[in-house]
N, C-alpha and C positions, 0 to 999 in steps of 0.2 A: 653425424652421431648426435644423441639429446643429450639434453643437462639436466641436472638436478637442480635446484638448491631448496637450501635446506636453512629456516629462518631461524637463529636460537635467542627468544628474547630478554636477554641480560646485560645488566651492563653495573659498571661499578657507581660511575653517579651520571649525571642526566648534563649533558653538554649545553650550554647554553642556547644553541642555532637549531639543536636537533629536532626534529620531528618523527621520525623512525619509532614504530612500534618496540618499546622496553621496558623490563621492570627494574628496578636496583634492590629487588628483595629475592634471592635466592630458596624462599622458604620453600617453593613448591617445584624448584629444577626437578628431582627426580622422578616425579610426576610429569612433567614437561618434554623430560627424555623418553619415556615409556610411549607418550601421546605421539608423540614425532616417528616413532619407530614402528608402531601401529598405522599410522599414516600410511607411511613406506611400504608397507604392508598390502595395504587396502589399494596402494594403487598401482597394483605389480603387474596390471592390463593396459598403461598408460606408455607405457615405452617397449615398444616388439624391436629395437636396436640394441646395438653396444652404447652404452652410455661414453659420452668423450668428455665429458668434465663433472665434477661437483661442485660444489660453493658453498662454503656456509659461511652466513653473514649472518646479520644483527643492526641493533645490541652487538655482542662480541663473544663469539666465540670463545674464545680462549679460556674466559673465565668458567667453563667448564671443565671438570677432571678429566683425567685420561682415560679412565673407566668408563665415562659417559659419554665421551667420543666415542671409543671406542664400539659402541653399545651401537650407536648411530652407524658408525660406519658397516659393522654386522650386517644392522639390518640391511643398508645398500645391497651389501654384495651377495644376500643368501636369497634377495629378489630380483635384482638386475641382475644383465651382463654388462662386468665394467673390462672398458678397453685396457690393456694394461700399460699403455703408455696416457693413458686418461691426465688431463689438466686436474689436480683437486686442492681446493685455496681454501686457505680461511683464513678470515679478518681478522687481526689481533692488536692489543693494543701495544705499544714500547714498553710498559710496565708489565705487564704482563710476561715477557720474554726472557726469564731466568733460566740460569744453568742447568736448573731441575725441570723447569716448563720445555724446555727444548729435547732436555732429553727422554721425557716422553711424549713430545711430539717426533721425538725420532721413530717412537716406535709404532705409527698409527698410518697409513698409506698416504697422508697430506705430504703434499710437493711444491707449494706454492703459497707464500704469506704477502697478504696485501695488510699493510702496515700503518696505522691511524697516527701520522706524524702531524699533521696540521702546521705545524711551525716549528722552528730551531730557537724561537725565543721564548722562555721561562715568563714575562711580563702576557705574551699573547697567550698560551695557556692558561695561565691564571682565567684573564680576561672571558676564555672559552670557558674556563671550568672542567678543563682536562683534568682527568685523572692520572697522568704524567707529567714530565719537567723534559726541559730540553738534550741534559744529560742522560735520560733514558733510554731517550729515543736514538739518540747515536749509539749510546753504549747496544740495546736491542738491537739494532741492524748488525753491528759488529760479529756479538756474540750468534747472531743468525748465521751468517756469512760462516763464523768459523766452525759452526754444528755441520755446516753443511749446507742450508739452504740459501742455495744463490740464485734464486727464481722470486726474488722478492718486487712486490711494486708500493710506494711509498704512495699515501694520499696527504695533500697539501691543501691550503686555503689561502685566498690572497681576493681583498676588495671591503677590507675592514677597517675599522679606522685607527686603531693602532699601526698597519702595516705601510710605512714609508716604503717610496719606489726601495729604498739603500736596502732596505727590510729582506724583502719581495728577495732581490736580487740575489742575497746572501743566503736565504733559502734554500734556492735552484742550486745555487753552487756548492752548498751543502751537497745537496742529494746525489748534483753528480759527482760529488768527489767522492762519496761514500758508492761509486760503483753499481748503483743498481739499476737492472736492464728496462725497470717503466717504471715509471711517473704517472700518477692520476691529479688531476688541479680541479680544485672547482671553485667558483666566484662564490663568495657566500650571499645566502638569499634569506631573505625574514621571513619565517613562515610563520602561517596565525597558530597560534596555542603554547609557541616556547618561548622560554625568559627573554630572548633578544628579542621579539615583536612586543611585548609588555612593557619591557624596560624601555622601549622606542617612544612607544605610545604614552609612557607616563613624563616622556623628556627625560629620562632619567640614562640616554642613550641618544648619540648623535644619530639620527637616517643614515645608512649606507650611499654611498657614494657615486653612480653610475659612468662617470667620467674615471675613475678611479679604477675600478671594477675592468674598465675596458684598456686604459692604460695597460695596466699590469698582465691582461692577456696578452698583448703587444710583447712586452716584455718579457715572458712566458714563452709565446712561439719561437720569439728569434735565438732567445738565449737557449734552449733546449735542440734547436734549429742546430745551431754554431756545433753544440755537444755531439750531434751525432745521431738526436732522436728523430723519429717518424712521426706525425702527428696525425696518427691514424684517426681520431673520432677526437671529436671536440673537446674534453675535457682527459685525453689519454695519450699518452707519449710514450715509446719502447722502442727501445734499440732494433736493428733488424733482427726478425723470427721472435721475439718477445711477445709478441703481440697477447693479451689475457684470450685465452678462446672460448670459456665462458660467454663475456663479457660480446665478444665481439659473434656469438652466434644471435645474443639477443637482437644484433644490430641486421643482422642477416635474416632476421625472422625463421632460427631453426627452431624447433622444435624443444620445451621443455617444462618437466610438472616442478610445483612450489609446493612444500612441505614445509608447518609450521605457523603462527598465529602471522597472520596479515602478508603471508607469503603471497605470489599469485606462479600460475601456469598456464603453458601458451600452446596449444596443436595446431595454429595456422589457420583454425579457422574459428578459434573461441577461445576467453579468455577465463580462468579459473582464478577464486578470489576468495583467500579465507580471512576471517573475521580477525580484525586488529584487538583480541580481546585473550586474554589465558585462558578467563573462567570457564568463557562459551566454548572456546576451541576445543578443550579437554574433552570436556561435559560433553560433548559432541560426539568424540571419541569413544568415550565410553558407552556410549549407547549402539557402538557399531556402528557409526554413521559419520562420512565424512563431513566435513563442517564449511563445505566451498561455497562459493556464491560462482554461477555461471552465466557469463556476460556472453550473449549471442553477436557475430561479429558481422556486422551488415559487411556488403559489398565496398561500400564509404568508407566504414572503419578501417576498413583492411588496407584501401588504397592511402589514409591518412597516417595510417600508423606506418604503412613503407616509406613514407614521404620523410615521416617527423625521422625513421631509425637509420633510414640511407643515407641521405642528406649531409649527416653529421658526421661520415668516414669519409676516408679516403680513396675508397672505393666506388664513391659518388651513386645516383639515383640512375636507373636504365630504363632507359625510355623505350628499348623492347620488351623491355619485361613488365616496363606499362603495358603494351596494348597486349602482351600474351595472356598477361593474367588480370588483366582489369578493362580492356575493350580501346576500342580506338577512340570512342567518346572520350574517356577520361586521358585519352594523348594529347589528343586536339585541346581538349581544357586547360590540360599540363603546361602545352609547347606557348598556348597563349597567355597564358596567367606568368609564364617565365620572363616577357619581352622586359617588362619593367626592371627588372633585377639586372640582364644582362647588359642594358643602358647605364644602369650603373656602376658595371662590372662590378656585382656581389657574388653572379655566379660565372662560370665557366658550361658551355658546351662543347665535349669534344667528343666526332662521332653519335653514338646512342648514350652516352653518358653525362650527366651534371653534374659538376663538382663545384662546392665553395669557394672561392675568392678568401684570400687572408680579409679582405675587408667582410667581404661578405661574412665569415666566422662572426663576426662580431655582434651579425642580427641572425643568428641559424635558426632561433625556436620562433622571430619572425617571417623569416622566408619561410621558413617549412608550415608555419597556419596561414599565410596567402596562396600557398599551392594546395593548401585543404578544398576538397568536393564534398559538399551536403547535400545532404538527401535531397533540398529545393534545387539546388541550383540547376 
């Protein structure tokens, strides 16, 4: 079945690390919601299935009313057919998660909150420039939990330089004590244009750490490992059947359109890309005209992008489903471009399958560009 998502670009203040298309001026959401909905609209020929999931991310969600949810969601269901057991998530943030925000989110078909905890200490928010405190976040999970929703997945960060291994560890243990069925981790990365690459740049900010960074993955696997987690995709953990199915059809290459400024959408064999911009996106809209950019997907691309989204689960890369869908040229390339890796045991072959190596995890997004095929080669 496809997915949705659905980008809503807001947010309360601008995170230090982030990069992510957002504004922190709510002057023109109601316009933004209309634009979105029209979208949905206009692309009601782009999915001939039952839709199996939504997503709406950001920015954050949440910081929108319930009425404008609401409004969004309409539109889904009065153009799609949505499955009625459908996965549908939205990002929120722990401040965000009051008695009165949950309970109308009780009233809106959302089933699943992926939840922007980044840490349990009060000192590394700050540092981040979160718009919550550590007590938030616990209390938000709690208060989720006792509304009802127990399909929550927690996102965390860890490879910073405030976060001691003691740090790191006390985190995890948080999360699993607070019972919830997945875990998302991600290393933090300096990207150009936000206050952490600035602040780096001016010294005013120590370089992130990459010995540090790879530690604390270590420590991540095993300790989540011990609890009971799956480490289905590289930066995702969830109890058994948890798994996000969103999240994990992108990995599988199914099928789904992106709705919203700087969203993208994917048919398997071209990639859909609208403008990281409010003004233009709207303005777009209102002239009747979708606002996408369409990226034609060579042969290459296609066999790069299975490489780079297989790779990184647990369900490893298929070395039949290489030569089915991408020729025996590109097997024999594959099978030889591997030998180095598995001399070093980074990957595993078993049968028609490659899976990661716990070491191997450690260089995934470089194994998976040494198994890249270019148009020369």
């Amino acid at each position: 079945m496809s997915g949705i998502y659905i980008h809503i670009p807001f947010c309360k203040k601008a995170c230090h690390y982030c990069d992510f298309h957002f504004s922190t001026s709510l002057k023109y959401a109601d316009e933004m919601v209309e634009a979105i909905c029209k979208e949905i609209k206009m692309k009601k020929d782009r999915i001939n299935e039952q839709v199996g999931s939504i997503y709406l991310g950001g920015g954050t969600p949440s910081i929108l009313s319930e009425a404008a949810m609401q409004k969004i969601f309409d539109a889904i269901h009065h153009t799609f057919s949505v499955n009625a057991s459908a996965e549908i998530t939205i990002e929120t943030n722990p401040d965000d998660l009051t008695a009165q925000k949950l309970k109308e989110l009780k009233k809106l078909p959302v089933n699943r909150f992926s939840i922007g905890i980044q840490s349990f200490y009060d000192e590394d928010l700050i540092w981040m420039n979160r718009a919550h405190r550590a007590k938030d976040a616990e209390d938000g999970i709690k208060r989720s939990q006792d509304a009802g929703f127990e399909n929550l997945t927690l996102d965390l960060i860890y490879g910073y330089p405030l976060l001691t291994d003691h740090k790191w560890l006390n985190n995890i243990q948080k999360a699993i004590e607070l019972e919830v069925p997945h875990i998302s981790a991600y290393a933090l990365t300096v990207e150009p244009r936000t206050a952490l690459a600035h602040a780096i740049k001016n010294k005013k900010q120590s370089p992130l750490n990459d010995n540090q960074s790879a530690a604390q993955f270590i420590i991540l696997m095993e300790k989540l490992a011990d609890a009971g987690f799956e480490h289905y995709e590289i930066s995702n953990f969830a109890k058994p059947g948890h798994y996000a199915v969103h999240n994990t059809n992108y990995w599988k290459g199914i099928d789904y359109i992106g709705i919203g400024p700087s969203a993208h959408g994917f048919n398997g064999q071209n990639r859909y890309m609208n403008p990281a911009n409010n003004a233009l996106y709207m303005e777009t809209l209102r002239h009747n005209k979708l606002p996408e950019v369409v990226e034609e997907l060579s042969l290459n691309d296609r066999f790069n992008e299975y490489i780079m989204t297989s790779l990184r689960t647990m369900w490893g890369t298929d070395l039949h489903k290489i030569n089915a869908d991408f020729g025996v040229d590109f097997l024999e390339e594959t099978k030889h471009n591997l030998k180095n890796f598995e001399d070093k045991n980074w990957v595993l072959i078993e049968g028609d399958n490659i899976y990661l190596s716990q070491n191997g995890k450690l260089f995934a997004d470089h194994i998976a560009s040494e198994l890249f095929i270019m148009e020369n080669d």
